[in-house]
C-alpha positions in Angstrom: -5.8 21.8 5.4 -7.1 18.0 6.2 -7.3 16.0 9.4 -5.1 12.9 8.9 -8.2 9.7 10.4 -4.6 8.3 12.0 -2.6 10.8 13.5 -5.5 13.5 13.7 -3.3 16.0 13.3 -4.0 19.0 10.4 -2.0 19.0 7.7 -1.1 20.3 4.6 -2.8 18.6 1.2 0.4 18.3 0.0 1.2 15.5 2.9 -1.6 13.3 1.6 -1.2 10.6 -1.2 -4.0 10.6 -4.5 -6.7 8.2 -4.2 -8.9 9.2 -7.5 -12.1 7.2 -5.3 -12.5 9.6 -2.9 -14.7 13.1 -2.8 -11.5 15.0 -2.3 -9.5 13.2 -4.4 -7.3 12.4 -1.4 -6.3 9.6 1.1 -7.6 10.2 4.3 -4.7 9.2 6.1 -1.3 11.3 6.0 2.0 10.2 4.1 4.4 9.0 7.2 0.9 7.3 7.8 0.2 5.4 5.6 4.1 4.2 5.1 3.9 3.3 8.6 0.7 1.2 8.1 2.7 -0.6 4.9 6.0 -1.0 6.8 4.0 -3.2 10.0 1.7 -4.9 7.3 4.5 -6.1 5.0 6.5 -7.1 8.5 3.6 -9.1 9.8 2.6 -10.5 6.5 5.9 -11.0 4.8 5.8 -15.0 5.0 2.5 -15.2 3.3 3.6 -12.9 0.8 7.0 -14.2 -0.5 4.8 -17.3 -0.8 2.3 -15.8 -3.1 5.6 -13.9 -4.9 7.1 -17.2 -5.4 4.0 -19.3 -6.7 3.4 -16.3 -9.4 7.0 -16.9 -10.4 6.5 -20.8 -10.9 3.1 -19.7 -12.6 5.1 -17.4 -15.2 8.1 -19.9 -15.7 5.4 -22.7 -16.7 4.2 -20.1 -19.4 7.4 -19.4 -20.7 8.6 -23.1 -20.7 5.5 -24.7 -22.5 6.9 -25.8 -26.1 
């Protein structure tokens, strides 16, 4: 059993995601967690990060277009 650092409930170590950095091998926050955390990051970053998406793409098509 581990403490989720978010929810601090105990859970199962089957309701944690790998993280090979860590003592336990574990993340220290639970599953629906840490998708929650991603979900409201991507929301309140999505602008800034279709921008970066779309420079790498004009970065790669340069690449392929050189002659």
């Amino acid at each position: 059993m581990k403490t989720c650092k978010t929810c601090g409930q105990e859970k199962q170590e089957t309701e944690f995601w790998y993280n090979s950095k860590t003592k336990d091998r574990l993340k220290s926050s639970c599953i629906p967690c840490c998708k929650q955390y991603n979900k409201q990051h991507y929301t309140n970053n999505k602008t800034e990060r279709i921008k970066q998406i779309r420079e790498y793409q004009i970065e790669q098509q340069s690449k392929i277009n050189k002659p």
